[in-house]
KOLNU-52689 format. One record per residue: residue in one letter; residue number from 1; x negated, z, y negated of N, C-alpha, C, CB in turn. Coordinates in steps of 0.05 Angstrom, whole numbers, padded with zeros to 5 digits. Last residue first. Glycine has a CB too. Example, Ala and Ser with C-alpha at 12.3 -4.5 7.8 and 13.67 -1.06 7.14 Angstrom:
<nodes>
s  2  -00257  00142  00045  -00273  00143  00021  -00258  00157  -00001  -00282  00114  00012 .
a  1  -00264  00156  00114  -00246  00156  00090  -00264  00156  00066  -00226  00181  00089 .
</nodes>
This chain:
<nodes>
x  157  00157  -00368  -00213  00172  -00364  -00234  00190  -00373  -00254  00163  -00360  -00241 .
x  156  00151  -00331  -00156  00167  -00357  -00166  00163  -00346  -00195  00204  -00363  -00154 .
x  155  00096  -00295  -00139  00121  -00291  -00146  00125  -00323  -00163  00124  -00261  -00165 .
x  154  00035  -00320  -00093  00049  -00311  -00131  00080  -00314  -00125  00040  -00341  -00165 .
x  153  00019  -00326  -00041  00025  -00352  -00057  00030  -00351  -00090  00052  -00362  -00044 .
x  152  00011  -00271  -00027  00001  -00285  -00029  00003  -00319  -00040  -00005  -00277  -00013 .
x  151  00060  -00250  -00049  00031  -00242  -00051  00011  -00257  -00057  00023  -00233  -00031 .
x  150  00112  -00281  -00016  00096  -00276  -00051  00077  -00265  -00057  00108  -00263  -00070 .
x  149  00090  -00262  00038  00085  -00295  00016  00080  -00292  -00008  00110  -00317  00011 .
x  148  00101  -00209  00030  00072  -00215  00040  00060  -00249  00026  00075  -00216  00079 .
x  147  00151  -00207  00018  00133  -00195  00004  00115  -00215  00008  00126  -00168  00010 .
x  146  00197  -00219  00060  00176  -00239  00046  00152  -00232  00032  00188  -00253  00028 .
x  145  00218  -00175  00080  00202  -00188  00099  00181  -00207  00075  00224  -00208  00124 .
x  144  00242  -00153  00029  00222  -00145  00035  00205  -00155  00060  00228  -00124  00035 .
x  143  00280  -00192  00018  00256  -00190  -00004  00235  -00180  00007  00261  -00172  -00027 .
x  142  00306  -00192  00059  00292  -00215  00058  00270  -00213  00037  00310  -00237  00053 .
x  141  00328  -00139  00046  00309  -00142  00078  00295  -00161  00067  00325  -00155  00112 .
x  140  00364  -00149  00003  00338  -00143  -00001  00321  -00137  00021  00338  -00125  -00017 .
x  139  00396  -00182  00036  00382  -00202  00019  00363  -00185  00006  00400  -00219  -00002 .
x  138  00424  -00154  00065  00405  -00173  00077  00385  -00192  00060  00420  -00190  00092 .
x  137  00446  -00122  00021  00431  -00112  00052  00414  -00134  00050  00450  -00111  00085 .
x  136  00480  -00163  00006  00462  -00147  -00009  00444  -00134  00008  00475  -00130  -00025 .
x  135  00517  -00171  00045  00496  -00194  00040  00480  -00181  00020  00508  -00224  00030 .
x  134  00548  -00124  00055  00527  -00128  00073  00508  -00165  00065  00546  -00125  00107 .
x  133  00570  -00128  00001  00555  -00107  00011  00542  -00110  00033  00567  -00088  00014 .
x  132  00603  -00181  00016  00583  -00182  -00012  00564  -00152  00003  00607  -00175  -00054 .
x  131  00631  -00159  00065  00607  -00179  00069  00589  -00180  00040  00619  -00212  00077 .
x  130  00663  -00125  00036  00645  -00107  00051  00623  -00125  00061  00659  -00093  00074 .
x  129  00698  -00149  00007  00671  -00132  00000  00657  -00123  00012  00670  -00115  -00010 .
x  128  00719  -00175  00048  00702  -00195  00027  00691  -00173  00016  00719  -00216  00003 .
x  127  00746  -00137  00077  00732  -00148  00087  00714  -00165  00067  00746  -00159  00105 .
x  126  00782  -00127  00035  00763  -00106  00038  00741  -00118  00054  00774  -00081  00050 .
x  125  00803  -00179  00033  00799  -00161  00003  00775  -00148  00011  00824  -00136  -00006 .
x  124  00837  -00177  00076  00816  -00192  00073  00799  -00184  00049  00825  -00217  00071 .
x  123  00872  -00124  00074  00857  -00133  00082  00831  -00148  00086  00866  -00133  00084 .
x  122  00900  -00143  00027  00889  -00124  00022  00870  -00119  00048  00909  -00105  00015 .
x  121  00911  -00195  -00010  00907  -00179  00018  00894  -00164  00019  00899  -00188  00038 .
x  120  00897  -00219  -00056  00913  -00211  -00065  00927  -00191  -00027  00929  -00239  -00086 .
x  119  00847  -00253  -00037  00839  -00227  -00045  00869  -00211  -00053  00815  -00229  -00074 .
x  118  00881  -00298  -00012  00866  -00279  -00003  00857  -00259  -00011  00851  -00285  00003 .
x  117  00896  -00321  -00066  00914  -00316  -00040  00905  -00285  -00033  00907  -00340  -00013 .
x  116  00849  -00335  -00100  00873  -00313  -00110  00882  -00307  -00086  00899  -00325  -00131 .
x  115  00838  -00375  -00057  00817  -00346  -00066  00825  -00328  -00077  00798  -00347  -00084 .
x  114  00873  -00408  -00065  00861  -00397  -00030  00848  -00371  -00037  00833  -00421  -00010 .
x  113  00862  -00426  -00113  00883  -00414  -00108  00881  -00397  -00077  00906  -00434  -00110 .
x  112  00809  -00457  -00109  00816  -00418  -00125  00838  -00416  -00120  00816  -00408  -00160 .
x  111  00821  -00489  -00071  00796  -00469  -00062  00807  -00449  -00079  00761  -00478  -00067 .
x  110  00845  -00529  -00101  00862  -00511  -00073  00848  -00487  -00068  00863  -00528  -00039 .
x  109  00815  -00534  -00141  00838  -00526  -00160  00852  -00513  -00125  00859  -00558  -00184 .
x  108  00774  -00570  -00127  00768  -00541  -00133  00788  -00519  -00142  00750  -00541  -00152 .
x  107  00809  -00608  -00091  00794  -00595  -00082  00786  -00560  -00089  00778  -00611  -00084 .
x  106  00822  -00629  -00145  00844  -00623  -00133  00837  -00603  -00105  00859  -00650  -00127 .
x  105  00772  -00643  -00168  00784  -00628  -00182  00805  -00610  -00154  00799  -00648  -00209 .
x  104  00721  -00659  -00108  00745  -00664  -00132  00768  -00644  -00139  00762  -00688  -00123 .
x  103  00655  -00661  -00103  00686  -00648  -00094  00707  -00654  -00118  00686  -00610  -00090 .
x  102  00617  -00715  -00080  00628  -00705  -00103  00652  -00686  -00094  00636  -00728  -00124 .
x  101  00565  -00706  -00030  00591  -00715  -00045  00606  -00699  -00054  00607  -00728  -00031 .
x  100  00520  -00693  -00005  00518  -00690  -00027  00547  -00708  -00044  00489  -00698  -00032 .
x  99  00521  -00655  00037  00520  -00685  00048  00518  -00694  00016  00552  -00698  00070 .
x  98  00533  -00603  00017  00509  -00607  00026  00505  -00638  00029  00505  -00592  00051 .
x  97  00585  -00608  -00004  00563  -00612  -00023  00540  -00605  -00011  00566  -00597  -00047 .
x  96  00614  -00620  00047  00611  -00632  00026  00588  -00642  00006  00623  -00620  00019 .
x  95  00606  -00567  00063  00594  -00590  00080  00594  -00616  00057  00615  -00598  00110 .
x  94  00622  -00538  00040  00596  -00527  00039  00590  -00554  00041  00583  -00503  00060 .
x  93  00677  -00548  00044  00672  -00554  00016  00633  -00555  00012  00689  -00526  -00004 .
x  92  00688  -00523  00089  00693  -00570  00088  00677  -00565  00052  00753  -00594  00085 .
x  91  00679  -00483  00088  00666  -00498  00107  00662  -00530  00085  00688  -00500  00140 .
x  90  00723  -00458  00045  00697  -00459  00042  00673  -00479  00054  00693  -00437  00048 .
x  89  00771  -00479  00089  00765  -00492  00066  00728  -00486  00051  00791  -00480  00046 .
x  88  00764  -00440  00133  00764  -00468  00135  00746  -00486  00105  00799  -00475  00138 .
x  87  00763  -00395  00115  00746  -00402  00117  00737  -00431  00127  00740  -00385  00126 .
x  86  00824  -00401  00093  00797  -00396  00067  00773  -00400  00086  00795  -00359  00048 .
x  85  00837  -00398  00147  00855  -00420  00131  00814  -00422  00104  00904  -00399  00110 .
x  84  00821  -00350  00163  00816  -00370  00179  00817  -00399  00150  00842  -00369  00209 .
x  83  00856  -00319  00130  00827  -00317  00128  00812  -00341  00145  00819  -00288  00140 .
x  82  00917  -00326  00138  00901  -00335  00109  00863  -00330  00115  00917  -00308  00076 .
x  81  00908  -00317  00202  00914  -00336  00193  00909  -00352  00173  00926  -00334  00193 .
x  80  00892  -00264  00199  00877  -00278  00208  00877  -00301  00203  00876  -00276  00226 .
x  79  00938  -00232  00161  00913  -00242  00150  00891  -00255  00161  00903  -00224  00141 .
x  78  00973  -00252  00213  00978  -00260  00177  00951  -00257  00169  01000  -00237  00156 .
x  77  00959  -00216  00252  00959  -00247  00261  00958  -00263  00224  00999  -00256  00285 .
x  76  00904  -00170  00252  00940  -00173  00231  00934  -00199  00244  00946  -00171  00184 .
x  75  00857  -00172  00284  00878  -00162  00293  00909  -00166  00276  00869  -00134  00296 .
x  74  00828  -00197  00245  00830  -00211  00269  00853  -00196  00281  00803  -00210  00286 .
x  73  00821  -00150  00209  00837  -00171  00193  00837  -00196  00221  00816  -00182  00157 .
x  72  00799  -00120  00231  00827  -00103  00231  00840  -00127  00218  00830  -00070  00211 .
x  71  00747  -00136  00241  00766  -00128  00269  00796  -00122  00260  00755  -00097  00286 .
x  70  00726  -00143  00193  00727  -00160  00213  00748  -00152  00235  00701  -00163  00222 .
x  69  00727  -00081  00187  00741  -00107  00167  00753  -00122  00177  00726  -00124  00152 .
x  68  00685  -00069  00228  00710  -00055  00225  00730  -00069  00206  00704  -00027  00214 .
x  67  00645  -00097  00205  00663  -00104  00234  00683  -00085  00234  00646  -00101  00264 .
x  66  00630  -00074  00163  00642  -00094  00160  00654  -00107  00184  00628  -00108  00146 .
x  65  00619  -00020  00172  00642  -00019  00149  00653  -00051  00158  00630  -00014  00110 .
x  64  00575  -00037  00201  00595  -00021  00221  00629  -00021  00195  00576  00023  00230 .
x  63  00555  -00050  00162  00552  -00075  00177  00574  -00047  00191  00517  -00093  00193 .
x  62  00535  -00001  00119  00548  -00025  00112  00559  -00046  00144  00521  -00041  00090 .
x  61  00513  00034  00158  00538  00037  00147  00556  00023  00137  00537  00048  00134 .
x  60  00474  00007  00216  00476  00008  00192  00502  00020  00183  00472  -00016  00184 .
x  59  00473  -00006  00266  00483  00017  00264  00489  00026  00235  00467  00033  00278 .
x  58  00458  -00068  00267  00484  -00061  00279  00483  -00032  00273  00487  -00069  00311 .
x  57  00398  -00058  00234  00426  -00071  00215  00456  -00060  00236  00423  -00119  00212 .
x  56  00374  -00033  00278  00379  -00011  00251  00408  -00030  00230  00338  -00009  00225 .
x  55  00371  -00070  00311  00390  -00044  00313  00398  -00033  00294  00382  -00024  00324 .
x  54  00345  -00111  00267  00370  -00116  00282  00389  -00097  00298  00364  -00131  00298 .
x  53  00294  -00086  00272  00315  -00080  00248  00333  -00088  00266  00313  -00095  00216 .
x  52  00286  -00082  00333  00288  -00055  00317  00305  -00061  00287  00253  -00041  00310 .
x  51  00269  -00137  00325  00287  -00129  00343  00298  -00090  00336  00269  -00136  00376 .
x  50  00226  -00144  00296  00247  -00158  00287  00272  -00147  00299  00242  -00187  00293 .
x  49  00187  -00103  00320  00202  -00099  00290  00219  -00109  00284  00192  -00103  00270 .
x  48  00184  -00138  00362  00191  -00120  00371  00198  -00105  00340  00171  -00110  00391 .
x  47  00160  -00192  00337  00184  -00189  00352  00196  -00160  00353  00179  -00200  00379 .
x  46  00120  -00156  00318  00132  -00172  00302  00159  -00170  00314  00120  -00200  00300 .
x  45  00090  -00146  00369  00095  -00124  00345  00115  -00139  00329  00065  -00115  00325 .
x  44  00083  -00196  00389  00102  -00178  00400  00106  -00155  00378  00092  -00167  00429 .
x  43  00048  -00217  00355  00073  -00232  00359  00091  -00216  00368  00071  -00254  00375 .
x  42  00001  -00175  00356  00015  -00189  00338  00041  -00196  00337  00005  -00206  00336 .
x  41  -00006  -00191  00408  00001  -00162  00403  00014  -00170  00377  -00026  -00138  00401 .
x  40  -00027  -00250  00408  00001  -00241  00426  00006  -00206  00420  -00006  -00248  00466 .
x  39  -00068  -00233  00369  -00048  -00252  00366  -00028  -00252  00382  -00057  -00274  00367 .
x  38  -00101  -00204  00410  -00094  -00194  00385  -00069  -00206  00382  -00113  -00200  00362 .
x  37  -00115  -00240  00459  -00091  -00209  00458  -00086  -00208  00428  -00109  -00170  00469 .
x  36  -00143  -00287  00428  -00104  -00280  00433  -00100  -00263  00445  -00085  -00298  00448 .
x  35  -00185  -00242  00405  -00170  -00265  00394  -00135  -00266  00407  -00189  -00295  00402 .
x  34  -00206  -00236  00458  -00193  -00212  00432  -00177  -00223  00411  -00217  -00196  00414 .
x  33  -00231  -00262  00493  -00200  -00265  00497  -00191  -00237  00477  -00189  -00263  00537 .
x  32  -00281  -00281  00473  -00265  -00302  00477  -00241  -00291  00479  -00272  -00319  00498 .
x  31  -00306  -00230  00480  -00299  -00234  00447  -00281  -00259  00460  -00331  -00242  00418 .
x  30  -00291  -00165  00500  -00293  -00200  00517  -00297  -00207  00488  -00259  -00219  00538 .
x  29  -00301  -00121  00477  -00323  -00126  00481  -00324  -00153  00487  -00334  -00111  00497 .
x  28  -00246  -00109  00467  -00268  -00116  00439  -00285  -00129  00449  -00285  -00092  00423 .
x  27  -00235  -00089  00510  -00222  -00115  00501  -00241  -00120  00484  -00194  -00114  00490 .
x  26  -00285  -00047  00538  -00259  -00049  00524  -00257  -00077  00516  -00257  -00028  00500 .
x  25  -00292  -00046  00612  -00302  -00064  00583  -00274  -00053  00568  -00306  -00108  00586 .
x  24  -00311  -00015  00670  -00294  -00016  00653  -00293  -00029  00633  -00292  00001  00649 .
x  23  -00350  -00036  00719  -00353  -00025  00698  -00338  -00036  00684  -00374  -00023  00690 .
x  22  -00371  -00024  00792  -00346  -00034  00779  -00346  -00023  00753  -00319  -00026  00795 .
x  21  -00435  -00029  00809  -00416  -00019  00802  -00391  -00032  00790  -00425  -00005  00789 .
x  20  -00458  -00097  00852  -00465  -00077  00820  -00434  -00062  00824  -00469  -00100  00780 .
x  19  -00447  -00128  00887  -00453  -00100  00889  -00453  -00083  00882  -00464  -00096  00892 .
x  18  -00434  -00177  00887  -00467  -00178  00886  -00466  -00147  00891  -00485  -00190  00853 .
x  17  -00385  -00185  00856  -00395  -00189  00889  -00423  -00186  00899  -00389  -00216  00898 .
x  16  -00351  -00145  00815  -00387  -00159  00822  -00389  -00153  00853  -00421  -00139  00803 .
x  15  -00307  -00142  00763  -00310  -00127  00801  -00330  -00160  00796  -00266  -00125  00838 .
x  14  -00288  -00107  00712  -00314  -00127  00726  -00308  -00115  00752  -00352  -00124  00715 .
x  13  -00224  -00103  00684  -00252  -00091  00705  -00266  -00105  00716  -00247  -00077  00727 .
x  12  -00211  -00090  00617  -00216  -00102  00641  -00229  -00087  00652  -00226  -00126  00642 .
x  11  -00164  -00059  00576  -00183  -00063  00596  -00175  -00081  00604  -00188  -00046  00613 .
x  10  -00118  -00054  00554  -00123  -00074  00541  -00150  -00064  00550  -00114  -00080  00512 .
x  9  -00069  -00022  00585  -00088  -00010  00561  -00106  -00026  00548  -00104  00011  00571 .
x  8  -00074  -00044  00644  -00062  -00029  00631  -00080  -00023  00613  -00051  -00010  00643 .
x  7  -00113  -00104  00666  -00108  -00072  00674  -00096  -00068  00648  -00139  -00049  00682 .
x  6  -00145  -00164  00695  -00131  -00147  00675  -00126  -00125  00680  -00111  -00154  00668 .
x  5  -00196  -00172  00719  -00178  -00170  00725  -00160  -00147  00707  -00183  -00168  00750 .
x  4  -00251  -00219  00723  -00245  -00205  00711  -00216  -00201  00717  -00254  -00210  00690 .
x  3  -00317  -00230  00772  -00287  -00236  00756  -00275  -00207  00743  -00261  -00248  00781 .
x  2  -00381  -00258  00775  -00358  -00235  00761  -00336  -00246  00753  -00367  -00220  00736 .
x  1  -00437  -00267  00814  -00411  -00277  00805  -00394  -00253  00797  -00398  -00294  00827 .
</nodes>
């Protein structure tokens, strides 16, 4: 009879009640459990890349530019107020045309004036560039996490 008892480094160790020596196996050799180590190494490599960009985005230049935005337009009570107010309105408008109902004129005619408002702050202003610059970030990350689909599936055309 042989059991097997995990160990550091993606060994096992046969321990044999019968007597035989205690002999080391590399992982390769189980073939039933190389499969999901692989696949759980996999998943953690993944995770653990996913978790590394996510430092690399919080120390980023762009994302530290834009909590710094974020923080100075939460701190004026006035531009928290017009920024709150515009992000209200964007909301009810997303929600809208996700649920798929019609927005009306008088709707698109409050939204651009809210939009003149706000960019005419100099505050919020900077904060709205600095999210367009950090959604450029994230949107060529996304190009580059995806590669692999478009590869393999073909680029949209």
């Amino acid at each position: 009879m042989c059991f097997k008892v995990f160990l550091p480094f993606g060994y096992y160790k046969s321990l044999s009640i019968i007597g035989f020596p205690s002999i080391l196996l590399p992982l390769s050799v189980i073939v039933g459990e190389v499969y999901e180590k692989e696949v759980f190494n996999l998943a953690n490599n993944l995770q653990d890349a996913a978790i590394a960009l996510e430092k690399a985005i919080r120390e980023s230049n762009e994302y530290q530019s834009l909590k710094d935005s974020y923080d100075k337009v939460n701190a004026d009570p006035s531009a928290k107020s017009m920024f709150d107010n515009f992000r209200n309105i964007q909301i009810q408008l997303q929600q809208k045309q996700m649920s798929g109902q019609e927005i009306t004129q008088e709707e698109v005619d409050q939204a651009q004036k809210t939009v003149a408002l706000v960019q005419q702050h100099e505050l919020i202003s900077k904060l709205m560039a600095d999210e367009q610059k950090m959604s450029e970030v994230i949107t060529d990350l996304n190009k580059t996490i995806m590669k692999p689909l478009e590869d393999l599936y073909g680029a949209a055309e």
